[in-house]
Backbone bond lengths (Angstrom), bond angles and torsions (degrees), N, CA, C in turn:
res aa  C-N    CA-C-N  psi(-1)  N-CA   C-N-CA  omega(-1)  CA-C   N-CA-C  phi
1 X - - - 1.455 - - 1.526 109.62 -
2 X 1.179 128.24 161.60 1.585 156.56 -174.43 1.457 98.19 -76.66
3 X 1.476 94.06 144.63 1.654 107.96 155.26 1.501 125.15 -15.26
4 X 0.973 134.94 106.33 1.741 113.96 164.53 1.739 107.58 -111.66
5 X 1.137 93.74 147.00 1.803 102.49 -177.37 1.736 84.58 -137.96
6 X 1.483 89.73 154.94 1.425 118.86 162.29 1.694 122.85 -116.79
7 X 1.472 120.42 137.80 1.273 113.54 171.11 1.398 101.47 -107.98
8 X 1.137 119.91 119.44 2.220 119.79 169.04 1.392 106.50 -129.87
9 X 1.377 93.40 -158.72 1.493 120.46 166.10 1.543 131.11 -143.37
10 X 1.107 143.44 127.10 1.321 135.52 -153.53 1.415 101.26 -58.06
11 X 1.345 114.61 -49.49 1.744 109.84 -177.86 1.235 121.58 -73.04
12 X 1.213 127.07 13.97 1.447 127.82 179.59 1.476 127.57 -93.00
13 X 1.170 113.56 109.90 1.611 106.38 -177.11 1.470 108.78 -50.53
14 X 1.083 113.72 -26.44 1.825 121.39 -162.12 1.708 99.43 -77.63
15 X 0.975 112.77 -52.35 1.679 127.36 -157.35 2.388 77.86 -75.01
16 X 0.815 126.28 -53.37 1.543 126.08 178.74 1.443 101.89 -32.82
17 X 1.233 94.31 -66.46 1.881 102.89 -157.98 1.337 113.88 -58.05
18 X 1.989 108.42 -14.32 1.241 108.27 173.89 1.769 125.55 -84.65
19 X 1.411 100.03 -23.53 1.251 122.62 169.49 1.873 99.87 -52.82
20 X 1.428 102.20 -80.75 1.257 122.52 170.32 1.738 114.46 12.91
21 X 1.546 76.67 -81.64 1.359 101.74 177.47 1.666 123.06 -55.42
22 X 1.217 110.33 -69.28 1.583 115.43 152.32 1.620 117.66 -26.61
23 X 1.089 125.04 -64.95 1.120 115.86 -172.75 1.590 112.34 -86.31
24 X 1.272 117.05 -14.70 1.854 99.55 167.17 1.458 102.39 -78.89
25 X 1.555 134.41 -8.98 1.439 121.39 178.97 1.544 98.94 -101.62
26 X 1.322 139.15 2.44 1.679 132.42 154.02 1.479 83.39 88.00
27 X 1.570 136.06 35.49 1.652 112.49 159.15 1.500 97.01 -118.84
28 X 1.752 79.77 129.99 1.881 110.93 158.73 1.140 110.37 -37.35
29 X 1.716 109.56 149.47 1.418 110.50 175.30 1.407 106.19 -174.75
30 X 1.061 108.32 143.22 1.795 124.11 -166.16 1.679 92.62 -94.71
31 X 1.669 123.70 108.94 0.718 122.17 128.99 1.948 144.73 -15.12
32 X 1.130 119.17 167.27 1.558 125.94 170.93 1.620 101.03 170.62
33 X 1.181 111.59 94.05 1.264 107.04 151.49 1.469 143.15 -79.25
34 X 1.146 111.80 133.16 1.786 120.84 -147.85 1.725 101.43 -111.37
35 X 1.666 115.77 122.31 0.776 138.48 162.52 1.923 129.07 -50.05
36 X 1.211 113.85 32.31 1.512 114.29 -167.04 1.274 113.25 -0.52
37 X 1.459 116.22 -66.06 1.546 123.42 179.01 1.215 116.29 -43.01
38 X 1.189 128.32 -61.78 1.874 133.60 150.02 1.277 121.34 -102.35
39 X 1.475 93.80 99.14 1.844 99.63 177.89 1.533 101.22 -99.01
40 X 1.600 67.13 139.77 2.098 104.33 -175.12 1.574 110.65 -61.53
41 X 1.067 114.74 149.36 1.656 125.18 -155.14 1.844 101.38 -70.18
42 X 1.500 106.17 -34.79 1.632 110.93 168.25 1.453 111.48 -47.81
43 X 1.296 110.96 -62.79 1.888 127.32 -171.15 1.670 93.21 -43.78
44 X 1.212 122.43 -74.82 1.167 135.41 -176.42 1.658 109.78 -36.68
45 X 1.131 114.64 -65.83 1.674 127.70 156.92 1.257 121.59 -32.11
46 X 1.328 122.49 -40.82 1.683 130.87 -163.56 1.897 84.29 -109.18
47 X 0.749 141.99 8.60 1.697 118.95 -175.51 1.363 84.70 -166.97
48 X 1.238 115.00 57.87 2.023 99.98 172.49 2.082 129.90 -71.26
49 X 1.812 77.09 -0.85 1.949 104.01 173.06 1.572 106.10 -81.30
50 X 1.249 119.99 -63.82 1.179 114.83 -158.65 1.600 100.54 -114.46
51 X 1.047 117.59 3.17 1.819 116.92 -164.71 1.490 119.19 14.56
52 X 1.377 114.73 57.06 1.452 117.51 168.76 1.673 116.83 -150.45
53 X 1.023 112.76 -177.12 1.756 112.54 -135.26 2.031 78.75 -111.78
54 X 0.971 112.40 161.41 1.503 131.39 -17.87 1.459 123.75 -75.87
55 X 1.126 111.54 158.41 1.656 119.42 173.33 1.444 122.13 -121.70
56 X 1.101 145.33 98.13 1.319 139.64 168.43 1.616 122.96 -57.94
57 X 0.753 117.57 112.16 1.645 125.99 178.75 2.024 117.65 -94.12
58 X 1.059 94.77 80.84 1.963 101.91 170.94 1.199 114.68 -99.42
59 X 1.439 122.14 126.44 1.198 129.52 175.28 1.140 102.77 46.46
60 X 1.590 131.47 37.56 1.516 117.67 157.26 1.472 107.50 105.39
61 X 1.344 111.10 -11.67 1.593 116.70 -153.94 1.661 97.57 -129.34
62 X 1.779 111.67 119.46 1.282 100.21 -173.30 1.477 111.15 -98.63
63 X 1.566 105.35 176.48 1.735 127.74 -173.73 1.329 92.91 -120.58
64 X 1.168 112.70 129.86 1.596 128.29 145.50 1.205 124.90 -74.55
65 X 1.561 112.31 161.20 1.331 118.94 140.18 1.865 96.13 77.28
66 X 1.954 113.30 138.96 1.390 94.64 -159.47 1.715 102.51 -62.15
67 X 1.446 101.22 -54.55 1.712 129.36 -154.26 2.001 88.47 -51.51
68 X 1.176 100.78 -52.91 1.804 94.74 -159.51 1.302 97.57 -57.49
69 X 1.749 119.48 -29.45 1.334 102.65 -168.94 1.910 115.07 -92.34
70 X 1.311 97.62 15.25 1.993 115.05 177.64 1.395 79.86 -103.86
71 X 1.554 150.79 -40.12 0.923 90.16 -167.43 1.508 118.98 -104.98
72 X 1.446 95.03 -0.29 2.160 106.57 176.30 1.260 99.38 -55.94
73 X 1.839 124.87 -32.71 1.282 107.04 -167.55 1.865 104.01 -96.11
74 X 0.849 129.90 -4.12 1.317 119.04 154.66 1.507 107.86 -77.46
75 X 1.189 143.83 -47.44 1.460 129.95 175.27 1.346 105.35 -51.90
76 X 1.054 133.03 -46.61 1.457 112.25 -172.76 1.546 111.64 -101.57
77 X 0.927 125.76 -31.43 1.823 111.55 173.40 1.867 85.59 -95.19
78 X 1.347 114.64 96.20 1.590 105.49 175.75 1.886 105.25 -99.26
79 X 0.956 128.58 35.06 1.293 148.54 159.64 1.521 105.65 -58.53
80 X 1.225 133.99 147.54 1.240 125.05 -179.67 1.670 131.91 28.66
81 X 1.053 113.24 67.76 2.056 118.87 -137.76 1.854 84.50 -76.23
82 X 1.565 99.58 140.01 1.819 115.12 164.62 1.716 106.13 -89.72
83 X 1.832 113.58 -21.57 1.294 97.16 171.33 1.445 118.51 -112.21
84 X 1.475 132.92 157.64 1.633 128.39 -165.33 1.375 105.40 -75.09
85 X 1.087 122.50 132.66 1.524 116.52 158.17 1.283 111.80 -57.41
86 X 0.866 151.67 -8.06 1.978 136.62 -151.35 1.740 73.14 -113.23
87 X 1.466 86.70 118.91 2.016 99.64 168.06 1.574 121.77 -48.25
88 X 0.977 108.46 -29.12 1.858 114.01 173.88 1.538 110.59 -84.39
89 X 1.476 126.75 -47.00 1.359 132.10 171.97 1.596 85.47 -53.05
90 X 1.146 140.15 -102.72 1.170 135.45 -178.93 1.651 149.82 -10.54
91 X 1.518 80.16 -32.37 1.510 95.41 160.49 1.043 114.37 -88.29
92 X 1.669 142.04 -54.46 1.166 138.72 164.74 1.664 115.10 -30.22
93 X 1.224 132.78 -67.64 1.352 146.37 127.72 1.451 97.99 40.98
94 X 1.754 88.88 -103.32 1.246 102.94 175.63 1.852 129.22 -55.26
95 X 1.471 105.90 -26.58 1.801 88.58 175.75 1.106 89.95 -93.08
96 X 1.552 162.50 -29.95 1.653 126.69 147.35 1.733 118.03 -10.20
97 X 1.328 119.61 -60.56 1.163 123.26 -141.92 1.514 95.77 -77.79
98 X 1.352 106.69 -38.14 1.335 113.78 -167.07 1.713 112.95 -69.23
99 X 1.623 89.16 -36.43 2.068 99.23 -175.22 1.765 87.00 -63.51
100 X 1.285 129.96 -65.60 1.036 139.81 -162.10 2.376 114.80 -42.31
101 X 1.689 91.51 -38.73 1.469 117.31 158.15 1.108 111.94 -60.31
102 X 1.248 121.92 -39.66 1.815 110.10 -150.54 2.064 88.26 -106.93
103 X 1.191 122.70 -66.24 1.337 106.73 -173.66 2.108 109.21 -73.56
104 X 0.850 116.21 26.10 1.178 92.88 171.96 1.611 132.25 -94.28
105 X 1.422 86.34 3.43 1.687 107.73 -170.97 1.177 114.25 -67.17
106 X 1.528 118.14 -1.29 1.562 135.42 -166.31 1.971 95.92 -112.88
107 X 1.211 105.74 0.51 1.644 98.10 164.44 1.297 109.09 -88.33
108 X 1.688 120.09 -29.14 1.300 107.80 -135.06 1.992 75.44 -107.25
109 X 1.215 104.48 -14.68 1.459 99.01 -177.50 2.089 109.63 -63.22
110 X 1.528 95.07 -14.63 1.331 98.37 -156.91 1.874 108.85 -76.60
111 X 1.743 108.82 -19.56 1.503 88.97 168.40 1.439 98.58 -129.11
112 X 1.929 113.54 57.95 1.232 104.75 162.21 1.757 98.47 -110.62
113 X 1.269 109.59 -27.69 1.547 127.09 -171.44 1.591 123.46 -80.60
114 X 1.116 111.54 169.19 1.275 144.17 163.39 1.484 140.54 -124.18
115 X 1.384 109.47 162.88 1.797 107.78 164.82 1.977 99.50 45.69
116 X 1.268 100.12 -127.94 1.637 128.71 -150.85 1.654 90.11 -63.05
117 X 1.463 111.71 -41.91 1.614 122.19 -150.07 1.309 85.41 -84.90
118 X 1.455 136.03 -43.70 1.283 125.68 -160.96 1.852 116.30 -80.20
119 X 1.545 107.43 -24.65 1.141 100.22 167.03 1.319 114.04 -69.71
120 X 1.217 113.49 -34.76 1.784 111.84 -153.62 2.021 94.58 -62.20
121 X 1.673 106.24 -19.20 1.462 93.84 -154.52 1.449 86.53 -87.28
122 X 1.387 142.58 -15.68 1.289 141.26 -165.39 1.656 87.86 -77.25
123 X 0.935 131.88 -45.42 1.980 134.89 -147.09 1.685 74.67 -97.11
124 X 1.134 169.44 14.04 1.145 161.92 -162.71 1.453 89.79 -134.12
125 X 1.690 125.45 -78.73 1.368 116.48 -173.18 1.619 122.43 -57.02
126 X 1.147 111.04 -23.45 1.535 118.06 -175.92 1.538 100.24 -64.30
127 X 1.836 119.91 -46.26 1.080 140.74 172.63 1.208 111.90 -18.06
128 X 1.746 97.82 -73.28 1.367 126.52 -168.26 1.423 102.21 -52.31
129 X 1.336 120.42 -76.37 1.621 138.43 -174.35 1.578 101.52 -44.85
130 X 1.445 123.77 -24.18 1.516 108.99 174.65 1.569 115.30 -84.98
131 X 1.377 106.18 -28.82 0.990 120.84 -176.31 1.939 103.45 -61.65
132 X 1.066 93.68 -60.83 1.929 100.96 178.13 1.183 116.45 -56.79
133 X 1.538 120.69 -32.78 1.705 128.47 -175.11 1.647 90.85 -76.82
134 X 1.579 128.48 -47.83 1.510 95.25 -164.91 1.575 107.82 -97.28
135 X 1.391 134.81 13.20 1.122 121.50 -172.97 1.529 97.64 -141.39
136 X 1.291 139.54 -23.68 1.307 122.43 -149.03 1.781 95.19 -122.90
137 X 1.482 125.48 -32.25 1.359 134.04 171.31 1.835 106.97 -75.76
138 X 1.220 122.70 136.54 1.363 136.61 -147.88 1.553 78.31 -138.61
139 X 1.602 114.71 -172.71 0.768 139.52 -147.05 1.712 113.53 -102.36
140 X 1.664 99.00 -36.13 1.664 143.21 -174.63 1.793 97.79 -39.90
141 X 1.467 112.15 149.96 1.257 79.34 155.07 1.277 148.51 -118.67
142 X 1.782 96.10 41.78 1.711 119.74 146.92 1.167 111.60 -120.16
143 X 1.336 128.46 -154.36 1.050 117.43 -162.55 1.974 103.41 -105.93
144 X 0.691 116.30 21.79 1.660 155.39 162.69 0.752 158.11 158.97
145 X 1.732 107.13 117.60 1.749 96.52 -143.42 1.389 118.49 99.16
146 X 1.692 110.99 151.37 0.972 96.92 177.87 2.118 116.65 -111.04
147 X 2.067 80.10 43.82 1.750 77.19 165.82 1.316 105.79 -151.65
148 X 1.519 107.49 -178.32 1.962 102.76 -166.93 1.331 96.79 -54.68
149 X 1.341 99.01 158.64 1.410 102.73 168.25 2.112 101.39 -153.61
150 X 1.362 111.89 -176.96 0.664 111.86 -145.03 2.245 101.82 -79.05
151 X 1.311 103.53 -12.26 1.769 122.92 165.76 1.744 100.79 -65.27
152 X 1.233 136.13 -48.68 1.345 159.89 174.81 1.330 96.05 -21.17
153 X 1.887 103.19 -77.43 1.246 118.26 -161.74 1.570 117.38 -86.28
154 X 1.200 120.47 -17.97 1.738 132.41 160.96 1.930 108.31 -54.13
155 X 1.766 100.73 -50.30 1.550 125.11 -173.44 1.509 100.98 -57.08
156 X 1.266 88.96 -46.09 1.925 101.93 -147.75 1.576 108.65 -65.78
157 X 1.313 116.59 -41.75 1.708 138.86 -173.23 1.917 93.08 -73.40
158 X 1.448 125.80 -37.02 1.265 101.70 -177.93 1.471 113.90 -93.40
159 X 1.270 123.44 -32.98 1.360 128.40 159.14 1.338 113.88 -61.75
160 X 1.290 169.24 -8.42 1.330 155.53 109.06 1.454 123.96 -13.81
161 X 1.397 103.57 -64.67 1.329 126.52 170.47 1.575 106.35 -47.00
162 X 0.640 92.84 -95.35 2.281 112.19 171.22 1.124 103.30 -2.77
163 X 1.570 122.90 -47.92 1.348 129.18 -178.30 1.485 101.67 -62.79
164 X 1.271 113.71 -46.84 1.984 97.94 -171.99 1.395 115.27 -73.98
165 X 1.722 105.77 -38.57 1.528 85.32 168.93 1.632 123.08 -80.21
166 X 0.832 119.36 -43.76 1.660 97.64 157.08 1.374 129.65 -16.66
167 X 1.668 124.23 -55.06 1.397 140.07 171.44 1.961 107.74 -45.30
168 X 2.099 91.20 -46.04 1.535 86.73 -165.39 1.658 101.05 -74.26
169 X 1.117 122.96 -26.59 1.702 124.14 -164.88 1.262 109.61 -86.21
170 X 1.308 116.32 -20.48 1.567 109.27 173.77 1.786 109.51 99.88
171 X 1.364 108.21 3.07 1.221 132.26 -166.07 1.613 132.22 -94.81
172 X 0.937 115.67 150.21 1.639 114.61 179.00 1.339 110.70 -129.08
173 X 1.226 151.92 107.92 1.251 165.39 179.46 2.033 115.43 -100.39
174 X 1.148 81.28 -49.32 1.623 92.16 -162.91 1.409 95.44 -85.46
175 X 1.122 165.93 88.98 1.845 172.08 -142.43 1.726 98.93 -124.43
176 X 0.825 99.63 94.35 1.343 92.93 168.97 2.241 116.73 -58.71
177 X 1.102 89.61 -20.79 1.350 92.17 173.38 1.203 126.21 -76.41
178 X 2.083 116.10 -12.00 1.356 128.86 -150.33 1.315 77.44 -127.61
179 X 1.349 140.09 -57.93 1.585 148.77 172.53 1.216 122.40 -84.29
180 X 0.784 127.22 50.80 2.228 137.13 -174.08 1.664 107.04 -47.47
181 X 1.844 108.56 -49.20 1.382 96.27 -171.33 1.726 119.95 -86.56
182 X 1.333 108.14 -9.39 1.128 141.45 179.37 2.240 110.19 -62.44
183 X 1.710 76.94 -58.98 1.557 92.47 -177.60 1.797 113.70 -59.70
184 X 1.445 85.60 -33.32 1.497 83.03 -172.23 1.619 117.24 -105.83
185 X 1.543 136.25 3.53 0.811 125.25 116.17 1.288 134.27 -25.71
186 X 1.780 107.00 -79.29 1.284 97.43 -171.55 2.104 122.64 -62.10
187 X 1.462 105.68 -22.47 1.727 101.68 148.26 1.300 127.93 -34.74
188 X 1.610 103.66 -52.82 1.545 98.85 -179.10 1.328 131.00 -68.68
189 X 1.507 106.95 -41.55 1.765 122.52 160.34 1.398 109.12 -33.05
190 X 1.638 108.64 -85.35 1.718 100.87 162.52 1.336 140.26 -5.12
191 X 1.090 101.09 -58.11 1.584 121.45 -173.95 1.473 114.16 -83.47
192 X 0.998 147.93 -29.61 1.510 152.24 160.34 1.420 102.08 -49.68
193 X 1.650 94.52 102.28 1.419 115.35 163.00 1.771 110.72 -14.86
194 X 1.404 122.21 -75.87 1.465 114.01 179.69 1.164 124.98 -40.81
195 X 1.373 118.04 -33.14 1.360 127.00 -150.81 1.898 101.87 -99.67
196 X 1.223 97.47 -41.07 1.792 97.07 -179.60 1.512 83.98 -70.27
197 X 1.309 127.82 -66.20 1.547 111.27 -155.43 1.898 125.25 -53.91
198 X 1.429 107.73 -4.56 1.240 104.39 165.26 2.185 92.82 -150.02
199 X 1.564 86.92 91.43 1.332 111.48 131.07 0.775 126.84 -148.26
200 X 1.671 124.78 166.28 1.496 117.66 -149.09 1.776 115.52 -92.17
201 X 0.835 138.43 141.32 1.398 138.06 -173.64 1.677 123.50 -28.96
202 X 1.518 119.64 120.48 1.313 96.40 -172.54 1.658 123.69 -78.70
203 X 1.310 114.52 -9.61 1.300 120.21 -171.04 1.762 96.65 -92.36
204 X 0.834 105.18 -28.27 1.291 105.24 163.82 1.973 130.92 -59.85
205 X 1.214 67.79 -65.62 1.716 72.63 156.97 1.438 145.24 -50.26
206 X 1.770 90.04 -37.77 1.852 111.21 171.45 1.397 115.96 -44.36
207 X 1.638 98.04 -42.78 1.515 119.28 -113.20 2.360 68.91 -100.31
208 X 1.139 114.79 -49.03 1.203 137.59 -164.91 1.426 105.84 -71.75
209 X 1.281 125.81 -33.12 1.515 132.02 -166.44 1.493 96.94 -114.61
210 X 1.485 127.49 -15.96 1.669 120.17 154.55 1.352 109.28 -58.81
211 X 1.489 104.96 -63.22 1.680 97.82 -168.48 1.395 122.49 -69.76
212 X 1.501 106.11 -2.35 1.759 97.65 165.05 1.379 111.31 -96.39
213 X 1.230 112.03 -27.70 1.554 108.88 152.81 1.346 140.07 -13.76
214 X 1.836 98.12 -75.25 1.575 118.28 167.01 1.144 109.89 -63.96
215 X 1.053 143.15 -26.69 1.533 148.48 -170.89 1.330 101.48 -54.64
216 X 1.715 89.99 -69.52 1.463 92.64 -174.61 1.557 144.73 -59.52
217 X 1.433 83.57 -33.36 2.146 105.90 166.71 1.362 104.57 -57.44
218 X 1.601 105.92 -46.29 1.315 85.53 -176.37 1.502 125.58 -59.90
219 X 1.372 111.51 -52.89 1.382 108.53 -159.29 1.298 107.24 -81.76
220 X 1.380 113.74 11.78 1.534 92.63 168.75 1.578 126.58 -97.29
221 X 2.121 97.37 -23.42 1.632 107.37 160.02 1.265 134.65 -27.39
């Protein structure tokens, strides 16, 4: 196979999950970290729809979008597969990934908001996480199977995250006492050698997702 490069950003859950993926299947890859504030004339070039990161670059030719590009790279390095072969495991799979796509917009709402907006996103994520603890978390100890798979890395990027804003709000959402199969999934994610060795710093993150925080309160007062 061809060159592959990645364009991300260290704080991005999205630009992670692509790593993720890459590195539980053992393929090399040329970094580029992308300046959001001034994006580089490539980024712009490789995503002239949405001009934002991440971008996968194969043989010259880019992938959008995190999930399409987890799963181009399981179709083509299909070595250690993130999606199930058995057409129903697979389908499930995928409407995981998608529920996990469509309500998660209520995490990221959680350290852009305030007041009225900020509760509604807490009663929204709890939603979500109940919703996954009684129907979508199994018994496995991922979320099928007992290896990453392609629910893992959709799961894994919003539960990481969750943890810092939680830290910034003063908050607890995720209870392992209220979410058991949830908690210990996301334990296991953590814990996989690949996966602890490239995530991104948590104090770092605090420290990075406060000050966009205030940013934002502010200027919207």
């Amino acid at each position: 196979m061809g060159g592959v490069k990645l364009h991300g950003t260290w704080p991005s859950p999205f630009s992670y999950r692509v790593i993720w993926a890459l590195k539980l299947k053992g393929i090399p890859f040329e970094y580029t970290e992308e300046d959001l504030s001034n994006k580089s004339p490539l980024l712009l070039q490789y995503n002239p729809v949405y001009k934002k990161i991440p971008v996968l670059v194969h043989d010259g030719k880019p992938v959008c979008e995190s999930m399409i590009i987890v799963e181009y790279i399981d179709e083509v390095w299909p070595e250690k597969p993130l999606i199930p072969s058995d057409p129903y495991q697979r389908a499930t799979a995928r409407f995981w990934v998608n529920f996990i796509g469509d309500k998660s917009i209520a995490v990221w709402k959680l350290f852009r908001t305030a007041g009225e907006e900020l509760e509604q996103a807490k009663k929204d994520t709890l939603e979500m996480l109940k919703t996954i603890e009684e129907h979508g978390a199994g018994e496995t100890k991922f979320f099928i199977g007992d290896e990453i798979g392609i629910v893992d890395i959709a799961f894994g990027a919003i539960a990481y995250w969750l943890e810092i804003f939680e830290e910034l709000l003063g908050v607890k959402l995720l209870e392992a006492h209220r979410f058991p199969k949830l908690a210990a999934l996301i334990n296991n994610f953590k814990e996989e050698p690949i996966i602890k060795e490239n995530l991104p710093d948590h104090h770092d993150m605090f420290v990075y997702f406060k000050g966009r925080r205030e940013k934002i309160l502010a200027s919207a007062s």
